[in-house]
C-alpha positions as CSV (number, residue, x, y, z in Angstrom):
1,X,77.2,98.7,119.2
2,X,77.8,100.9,116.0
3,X,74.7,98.9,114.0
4,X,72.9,100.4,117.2
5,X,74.0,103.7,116.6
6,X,73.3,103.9,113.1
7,X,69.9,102.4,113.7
8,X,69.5,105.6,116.3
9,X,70.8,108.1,114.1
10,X,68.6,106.9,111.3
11,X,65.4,106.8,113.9
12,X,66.1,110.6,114.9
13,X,66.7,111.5,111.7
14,X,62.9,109.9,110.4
15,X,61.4,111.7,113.7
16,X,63.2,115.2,113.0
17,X,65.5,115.3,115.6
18,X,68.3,117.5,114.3
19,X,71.1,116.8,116.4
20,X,72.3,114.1,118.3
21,X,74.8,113.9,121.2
22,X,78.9,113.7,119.2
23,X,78.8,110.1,120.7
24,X,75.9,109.0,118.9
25,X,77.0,110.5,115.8
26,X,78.0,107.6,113.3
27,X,81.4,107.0,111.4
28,X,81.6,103.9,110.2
29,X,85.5,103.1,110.3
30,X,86.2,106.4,109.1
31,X,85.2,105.9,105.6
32,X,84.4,108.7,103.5
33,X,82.9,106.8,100.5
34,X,80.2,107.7,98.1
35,X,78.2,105.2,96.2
36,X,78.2,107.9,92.9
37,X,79.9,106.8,89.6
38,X,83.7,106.5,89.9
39,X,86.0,106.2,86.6
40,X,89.5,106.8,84.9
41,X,89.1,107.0,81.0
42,X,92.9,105.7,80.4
43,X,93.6,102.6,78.3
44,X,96.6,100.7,78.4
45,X,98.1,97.3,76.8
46,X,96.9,95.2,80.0
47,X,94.8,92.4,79.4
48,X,92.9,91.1,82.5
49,X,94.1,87.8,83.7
50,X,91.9,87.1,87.2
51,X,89.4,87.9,89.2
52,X,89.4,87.3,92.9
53,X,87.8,88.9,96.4
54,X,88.9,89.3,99.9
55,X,86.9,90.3,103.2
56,X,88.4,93.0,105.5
57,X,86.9,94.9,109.0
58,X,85.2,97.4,107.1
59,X,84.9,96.6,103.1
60,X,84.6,93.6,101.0
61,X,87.2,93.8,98.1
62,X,87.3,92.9,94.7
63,X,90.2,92.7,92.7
64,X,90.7,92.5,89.2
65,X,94.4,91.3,88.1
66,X,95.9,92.8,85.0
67,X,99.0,91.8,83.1
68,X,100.6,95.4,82.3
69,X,100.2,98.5,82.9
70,X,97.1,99.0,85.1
71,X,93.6,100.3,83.0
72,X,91.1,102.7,83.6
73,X,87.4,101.7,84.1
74,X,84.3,102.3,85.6
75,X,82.4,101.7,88.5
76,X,78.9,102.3,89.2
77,X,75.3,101.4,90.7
78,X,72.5,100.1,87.9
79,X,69.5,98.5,87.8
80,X,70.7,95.6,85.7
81,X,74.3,94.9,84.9
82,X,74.3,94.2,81.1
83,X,76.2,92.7,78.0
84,X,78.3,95.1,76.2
85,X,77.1,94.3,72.6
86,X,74.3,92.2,72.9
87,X,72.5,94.0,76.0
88,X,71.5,90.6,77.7
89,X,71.0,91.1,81.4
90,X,73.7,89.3,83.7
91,X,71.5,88.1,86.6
92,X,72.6,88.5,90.3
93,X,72.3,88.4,93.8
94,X,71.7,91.3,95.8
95,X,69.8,94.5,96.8
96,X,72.4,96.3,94.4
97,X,74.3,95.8,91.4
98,X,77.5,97.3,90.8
99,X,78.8,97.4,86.8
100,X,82.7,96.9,87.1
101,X,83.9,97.9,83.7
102,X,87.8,97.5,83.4
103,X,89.2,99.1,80.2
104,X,90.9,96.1,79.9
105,X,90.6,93.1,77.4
106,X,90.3,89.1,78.3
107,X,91.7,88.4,75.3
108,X,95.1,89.1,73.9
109,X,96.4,90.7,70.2
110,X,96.0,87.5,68.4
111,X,92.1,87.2,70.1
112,X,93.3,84.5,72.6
113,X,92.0,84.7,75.8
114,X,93.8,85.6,78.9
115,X,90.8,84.9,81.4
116,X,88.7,82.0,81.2
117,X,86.3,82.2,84.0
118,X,85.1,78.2,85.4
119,X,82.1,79.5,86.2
120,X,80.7,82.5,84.9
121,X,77.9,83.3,87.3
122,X,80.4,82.8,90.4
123,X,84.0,84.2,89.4
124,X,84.6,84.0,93.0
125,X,83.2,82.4,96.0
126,X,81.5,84.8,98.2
127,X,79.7,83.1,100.7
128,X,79.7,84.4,104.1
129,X,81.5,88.1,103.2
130,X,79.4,91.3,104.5
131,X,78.3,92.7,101.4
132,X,79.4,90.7,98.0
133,X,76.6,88.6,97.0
134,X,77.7,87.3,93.7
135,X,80.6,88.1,91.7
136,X,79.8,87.5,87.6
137,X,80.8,88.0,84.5
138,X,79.4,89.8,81.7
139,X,81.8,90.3,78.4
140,X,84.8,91.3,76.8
141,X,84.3,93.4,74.3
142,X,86.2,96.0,71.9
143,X,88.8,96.3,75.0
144,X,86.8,96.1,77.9
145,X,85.7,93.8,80.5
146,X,82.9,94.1,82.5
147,X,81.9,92.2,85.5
148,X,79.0,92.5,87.7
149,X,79.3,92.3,91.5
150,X,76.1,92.2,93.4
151,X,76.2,93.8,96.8
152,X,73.9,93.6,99.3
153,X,72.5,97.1,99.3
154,X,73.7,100.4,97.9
155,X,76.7,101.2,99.9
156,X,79.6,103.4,99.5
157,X,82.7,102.2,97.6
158,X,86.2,103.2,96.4
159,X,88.0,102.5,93.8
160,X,91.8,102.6,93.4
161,X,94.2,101.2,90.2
162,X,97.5,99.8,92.1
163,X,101.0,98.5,90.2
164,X,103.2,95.9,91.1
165,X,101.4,94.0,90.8
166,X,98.8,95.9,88.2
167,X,95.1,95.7,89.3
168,X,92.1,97.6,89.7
169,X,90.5,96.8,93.1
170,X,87.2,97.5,94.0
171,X,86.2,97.8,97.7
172,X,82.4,98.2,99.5
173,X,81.8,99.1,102.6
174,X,80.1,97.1,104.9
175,X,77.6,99.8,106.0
176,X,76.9,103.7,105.7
C-alpha cells in the first residue's frame, strides 16, 4: 500500500496536481532523512576493526566497528567511489554509490593491520536486503578508511557515531 501511495503522489505531482487528500500524502516510516553530504571532522586513536550490515523495516544498516574512541567521517553520494591516493575507481553495484569515509585507520601505530577484509569487493553479504547492493572496500590511507556501499538508488540516509561499543553506523532508507 505505501509503494502505491508514493507512486500516486509522484504521478500528481508529474501532472501538476498540487495537493492531495492528508491520506495520500506519503511518510515513509517517519524518516526525515536527506541524501546531502553528512560529516564530523573529529579524529580519534580508533582503528577500524570490522565491517558488517543488518536489514531493518525501514533502512538497511551498515556498521563500521572501531576499537576506541569512535571517529569522525564522511558520508556522501558520488559518481564513482575512489582510492584515496591512487584515484583507482572501486567498482559497484547499484543505481548509487555512497563514499563511507571513517577517520579511522585499518592499521595500527606500528603499520599492522587491524582489518583484513576476505574479500574486498564483498565485505559483507548483501543479498536479499532492500537497498545495499554491494559493500567494498577502497583504502586506508594517512588515517582514514574508506568503503564504498552501493545502494540501489539515491535515497535518504543518516548517520550516527555510537560508544560502547565504538562505531559509526550508516543507515539507508528503503524508499523516499
Amino acid at each position: 500500500m505505501r509503494r502505491f501511495l508514493v507512486l500516486l503522489a509522484s504521478v500528481a505531482a508529474c501532472l501538476g496536481l498540487s495537493t492531495l487528500p492528508a491520506a495520500a500524502t506519503p511518510s515513509y516510516c517517519g524518516l526525515t532523512w536527506g541524501s546531502l553530504d553528512k560529516s564530523n571532522p573529529n579524529y580519534s586513536a580508533a582503528t577500524l576493526t570490522d565491517v558488517r550490515a543488518g536489514r531493518h523495516q525501514c533502512f538497511d544498516r551498515l556498521v563500521v566497528d572501531l576499537a576506541g574512541p569512535a571517529a569522525g567521517y564522511l558520508v556522501r553520494y558520488v559518481d564513482t567511489v575512489t582510492e584515496d591516493g591512487s584515484g583507482a575507481p572501486v567498482p559497484l553495484r547499484g543505481g548509487a554509490f555512497l563514499q563511507v569515509v571513517v577517520n579511522a585507520p585499518a592499521y595500527d601505530s606500528a603499520g599492522n593491520p587491524t582489518y583484513r577484509p576476505g574479500n574486498r569487493t564483498e565485505l559483507v553479504n548483501v543479498n536479499g536486503y532492500e537497498t545495499f547492493r554491494q559493500v567494498a572496500w577502497a583504502v586506508s590511507f594517512e588515517g582514514q578508511s574508506t568503503i564504498g556501499l552501493g545502494v540501489r538508488a539515491r535515497l535518504p540516509f543518516r548517520v550516527l557515531v555510537l560508544d560502547a561499543p565504538a562505531r559509526v553506523v550508516i543507515d539507508v532508507a528503503h524508499y523516499w
